[in-house]
C-alpha angles and dihedrals in degrees: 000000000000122000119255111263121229122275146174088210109098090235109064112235108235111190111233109264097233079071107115112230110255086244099068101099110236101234082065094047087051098049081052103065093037086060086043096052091048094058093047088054086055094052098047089048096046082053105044085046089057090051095055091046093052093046090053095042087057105046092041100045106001130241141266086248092038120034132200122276128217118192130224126285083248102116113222100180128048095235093068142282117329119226115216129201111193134161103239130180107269076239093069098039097096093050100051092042091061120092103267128243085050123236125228140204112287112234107250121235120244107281094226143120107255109285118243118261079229098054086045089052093053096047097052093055085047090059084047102056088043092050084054085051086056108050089044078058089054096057100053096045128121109255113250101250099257081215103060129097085233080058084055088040098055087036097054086060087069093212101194117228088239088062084073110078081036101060090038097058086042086057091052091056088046087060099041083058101063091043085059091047086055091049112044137048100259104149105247113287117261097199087322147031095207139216112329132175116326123259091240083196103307085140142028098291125199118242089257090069090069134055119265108283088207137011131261130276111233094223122153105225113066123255112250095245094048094245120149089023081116107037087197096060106014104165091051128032109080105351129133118248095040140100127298106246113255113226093185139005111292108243100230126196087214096030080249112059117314109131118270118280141191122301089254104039090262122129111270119224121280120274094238100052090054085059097040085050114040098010102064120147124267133176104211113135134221094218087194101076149036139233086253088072091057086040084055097050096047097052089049087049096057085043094070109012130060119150113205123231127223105249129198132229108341084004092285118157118273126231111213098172096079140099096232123078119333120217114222088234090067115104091169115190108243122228129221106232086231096044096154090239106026102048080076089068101039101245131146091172144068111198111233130160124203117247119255127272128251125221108236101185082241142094094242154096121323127279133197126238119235107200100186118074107247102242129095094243103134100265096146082062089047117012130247087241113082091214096048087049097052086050092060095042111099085214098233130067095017078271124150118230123270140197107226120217119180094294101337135071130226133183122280107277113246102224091184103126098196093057098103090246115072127083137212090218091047085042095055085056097057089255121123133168121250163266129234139152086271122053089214090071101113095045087111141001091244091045093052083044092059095048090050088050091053095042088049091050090045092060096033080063097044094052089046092047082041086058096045102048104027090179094061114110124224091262092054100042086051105045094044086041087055098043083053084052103052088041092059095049102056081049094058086041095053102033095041112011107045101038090056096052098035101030130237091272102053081045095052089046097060105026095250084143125104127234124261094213139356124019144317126234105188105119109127112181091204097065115087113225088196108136108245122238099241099048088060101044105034113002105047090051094073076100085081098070094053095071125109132222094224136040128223115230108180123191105202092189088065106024079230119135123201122180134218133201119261097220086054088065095056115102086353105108083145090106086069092080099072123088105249093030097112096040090056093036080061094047100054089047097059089026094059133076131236126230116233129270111260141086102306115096124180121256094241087074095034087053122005102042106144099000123154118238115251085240089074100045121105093200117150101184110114108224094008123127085253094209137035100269113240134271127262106247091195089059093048093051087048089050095042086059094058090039096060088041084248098183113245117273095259088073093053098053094052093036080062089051097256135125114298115220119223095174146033088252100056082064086064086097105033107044119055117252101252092050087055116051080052099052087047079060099061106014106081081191141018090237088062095062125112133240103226084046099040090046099047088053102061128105111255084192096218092332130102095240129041116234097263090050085042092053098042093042104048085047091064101045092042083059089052088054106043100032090048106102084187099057103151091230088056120133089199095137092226097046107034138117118226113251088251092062087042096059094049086047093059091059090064114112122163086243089060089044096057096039087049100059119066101338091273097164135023096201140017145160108258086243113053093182085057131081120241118271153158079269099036104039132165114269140167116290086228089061093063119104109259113203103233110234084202085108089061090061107107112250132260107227085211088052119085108227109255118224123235118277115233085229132107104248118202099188113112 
């Protein structure tokens, strides 16, 4: 090191020592760096050289960290199978390595010797008899207090009045079953009992238990109820009014249909204190996307899934939480006397119903019933059910009908008094909620805003095909108008909704993606599109969590944001008469932010659901809690997945191919810590713990969904896509679109559809489920690709056909 110069400065100035001495000559110290700097260059090039090696070497014949990826069997070109060779999370590899769709466990048949004709006579008096008892019980119960967030709650279900006589036939077998348990030597039931003797007719059977008293007829618009979609089994997959698909065995308290209980027979813990435990609210935001992805989910959800609810006399809604007489249907949720919110109110019960049972053809364990057809065809726009579609037709123009308001349209108003929704006060105003092709409409205001957006954009297309085909007549404009329609929306789902939530790679391994051009062969009539149990009752609910407790309302004139409750917005669609309601309903959806996906979920769903606002109460008592306080939508989706004998989270993972826990240790890496050491709380054992909580509380590890929500989710929709004879990229010559068509209904993106109908927004980002960003800014509605109606026009035969232009065209 150098000596310290003379100075006159108190600190002594030391040169640095990377200083080179004065007596060094320059041209050396030239020659020096020059050397220096070539060494340098060939380090940079043998590096980058090695990078370029390694990143080859992954993506041709994967790494040991990422492995390579081979997608399904399921071709997606016509030109044959892709292979696609992703880098995937090590998290994800046993899933995608299993044969997708993925297979589940076949329900076993009864081991036992052939019943006796006699044995099967006796039982089914004997659910006959029971079904009698039933009915006597229904007459005599306490009504369910219209007024009371447990009324919405049951109402919300839209349980349909032909679910009735179903669930009720369903219940007889039920109870013929146990009396042929008792009877006969059938070894005791482990979940589930099985698949006994067919009912050959000894009850009212649905359609689906015989055999199609005439063929289908090759159309190609789909029928409403979603029959004939698979012309192998025409009355069942996929059709609404049958049962929900089982994936694995239930796992059954009884073996037949008592809700699940612990490994061991014990209790499990209540509902409730698994939300109050594990499910607390938390506010931390998932700044990458908006509301509008959990809105879009929900609106594809009610499109192909409605689980049907059992009703009492005249299908009216049961109360469980009384001391009078109990009906056999109630599975109320029990409430610790010290439950940290509703102590303050003095209950000790949440009102829940069981859902209704589906016939099977078959002695055996329950079944669900799944009212909504299971594609992805628009029925919550128009209803599964023909005679709820013609009321809302208009009859002319293939147009649905409107409520006009001044210049603008609103949905019909439902005058019904008794739907959970309508109030005397609003009534008194003129306003009234509304009717849509899905009775769930009015759940919540985003949720009425979305189907008004759909039933705008279904008559702004059959006035522009009207104008384009005059001599089109009203049945023509508006089933080609609602096969646009459907079209349009699987599109939205599987180019914005599922790669968010799923991610690009998951959706390029198994040829989730859409094509870019041309068309798609990828129906396969062996797959069954049926929507699986537990993805209604436990997989598809992760939505849940991405709520937020407050909404988001910004006034852009003014750059001021004010917020909203969220349970304010629930069965209050009544914003939607002024004049600006649905352009700011809009706004908050793609302005505000969603919550992650795990097991946090804000307070305003664990204790406020379906509570009315103070504003509306007429209580007089000074200091009293003026209104029933609301219901725990946590504890209800736990409840709903014993109640449906939803095996415990362990299955599902190892059904997916992962790791299967066996103790609460082997959760260590694939839960986060926070989730666990609560779990370990109320869980006495790994194998008690339920899907919608265990799946939740895994890591997604920088993803949305975890791997067991990953796995159970894209298997649904992959379903959707390959069982759907209908799928809008078929080349199937009596359903398909023309190229042309094909190619306009590519440029549909739900952006595009809002800004399209009514003018509802000037501006908005190109991906509404998507935050704004440097790569997803706002820009002019008018700068948004159109699809151009022009191919529907019926051709000239003096006219040569015109091939698509490779620009964005904004007619329509």
């Amino acid at each position: 090191m150098q000596r310290p110069q003379g100075s006159s400065e108190r600190t002594p100035l030391v040169p640095p020592t990377y200083m080179f001495e004065s007596s060094i000559s320059r041209s050396y110290q030239k020659r020096l760096r020059n050397f220096q700097c070539a060494v340098c260059v060939v380090l940079i090039l043998l590096l980058s050289v090695t990078l370029l090696v390694t990143i080859s070497y992954n993506l041709t014949l994967g790494g040991p960290e990422f492995p390579e990826v081979v997608s399904p069997t399921t071709p997606s070109s016509p030109e044959g199978n892709l292979t696609r060779r992703l880098m995937l999370s090590p998290d994800l590899m046993p899933i995608m390595n299993r044969t997708w769709p993925l297979n589940g466990r076949p329900i076993p048949k009864w081991k036992a010797e052939t019943v006796s004709p006699e044995a099967i006579d006796a039982a089914v008096q004997k659910g006959k008899a029971m079904l009698v008892k039933r009915r006597i019980i229904e007459r005599s119960l306490t009504p369910l207090d219209s007024e009371s967030p447990a009324f919405r709650g049951q109402r919300a279900a839209a349980t349909s009045a032909l679910v009735k006589p179903i669930a009720e036939t369903a219940y007889a077998v039920e109870e013929a079953t146990r009396e042929l348990l008792n009877s006969t030597e059938i070894p005791d039931a482990v979940g589930a009992v099985g698949v006994g003797p067919a009912t050959n007719g000894s009850f009212p059977e649905p359609a689906y238990c015989r055999p199609p008293t005439a063929p289908c007829v090759i159309s190609k618009y789909r029928t409403q109820d979603g029959s004939c979609n698979n012309l192998d089994h025409p009355l069942l997959w996929g059709v609404s009014n049958t049962p929900f698909r089982r994936v694995l065995p239930p796992d059954y308290g009884d073996g037949v249909s008592s809700p699940r209980t612990g490994w061991n027979g014990a209790p499990l813990p209540s509902a409730r204190d698994v939300s109050v435990t594990v499910h607390r609210p938390s506010y931390a935001h998932d700044t990458q996307f908006t509301v509008m992805l959990a809105v879009w989910g929900q609106f594809i959800d009610h499109d192909i899934t409605a689980t049907a609810l059992n009703k009492g006399a005249n299908s009216t809604p049961i109360s469980c939480c009384t001391d009078m007489t109990i009906h056999p249907e109630c599975f109320p949720v029990k409430l610790d006397p010290e439950d940290p919110f509703y102590q303050d109110y003095n209950l000790t019960c949440m009102e829940f119903v069981r859902s209704a049972p589906a016939p099977t053809c078959h002695f055996g364990h329950r079944e669900q019933l799944n009212q909504a057809t299971a594609f992805l065809d628009a029925s919550t726009v128009y209803s599964f059910m023909e005679n709820k579609t013609n009321q809302l037709r208009a009859g002319a123009n293939g147009q649905l009908r409107m409520l006009k308001l001044g210049p603008w349209e609103l949905l019909p108003p439902s005058t019904d008094p008794n739907d959970g929704c309508n109030t005397v006060e609003m009534n008194a105003k003129g306003r009234y909620c509304f009717e849509s092709g899905d009775d769930r409409a009015n759940e919540n205001l985003h949720l009425t805003t979305m189907h008004l957006l759909w039933a705008r954009q279904h008559n702004r297309v059959a006035a522009r095909l009207q104008q384009l085909n005059p001599a089109w007549d009203d049945q023509q404009l508006f089933q080609e108008t609602r096969r646009i329609v459907g079209a349009q929306m699987q599109h939205i789902t599987y180019a914005e909704f599922l790669p968010s939530i799923l991610g690009e790679d998951v959706m390029w391994s198994l040829n989730l993606t859409l094509q870019e051009s041309g068309y798609a062969t990828v129906y396969d009539s062996a797959v069954d599109p049926s929507i699986a149990n537990h993805f209604s009752a436990a997989a598809f609910r992760f939505a849940h969590t991405l709520l937020p407790g407050l909404i988001h309302n910004v006034d852009l004139s003014t750059g001021t944001v004010s917020y909203t409750h969220l349970h304010e917005m629930l069965f209050n669609p009544y914003a939607l008469y002024n004049e600006q309601g649905s352009k700011r309903s809009v706004r908050s959806a793609i302005y505000t932010p969603v919550h992650a996906v795990d097991p946090h979920i804000t307070s305003e769903l664990s204790n406020h659901l379906f509570e009315r606002s103070v504003a509306n109460s007429s209580s007089s008592v000074k200091g009293a809690n003026p209104l029933p306080c609301g219901l725990d939508l946590v504890s209800l989706n736990i409840q709903r997945g014993r109640d449906h004998g939803l095996p415990a989270y362990p299955a599902w993972r190892e059904h997916c191919g992962l790791s299967r826990p066996h103790t609460f240790e082997d959760l260590e890496p694939i839960f986060d810590e926070l989730s666990l050491s609560r779990i370990c709380k109320i869980y006495k054992s790994v194998d008690d713990i339920d899907l919608y909580t265990g799946a939740l509380a895994e890591d997604p590890k920088g993803r949305l969904l975890g791997p067991t929500l990953t796995c159970l989710v894209a298997d649904q929709f992959l379903r959707i896509k390959v069982g759907d004879r209908y799928w809008y990229e078929t080349s199937d010559p009596d359903i398909k679109f023309t190229p042309e068509q094909l190619y306009e209904i590519r440029k549909t993106t739900l952006a595009g559809v809002i800004c399209a109908n009514e003018g509802l927004l000037d501006q908005a980002q190109p991906r509404v489920m998507e935050a704004l960003s440097a790569t997803n800014p706002l820009v002019d509605c008018k700068e948004l690709p159109q699809p151009d109606f022009k191919p529907w026009k019926d051709p000239d035969p003096n006219q040569p056909t015109k091939k698509p232009s490779s620009k964005n065209n904004n007619k329509g």
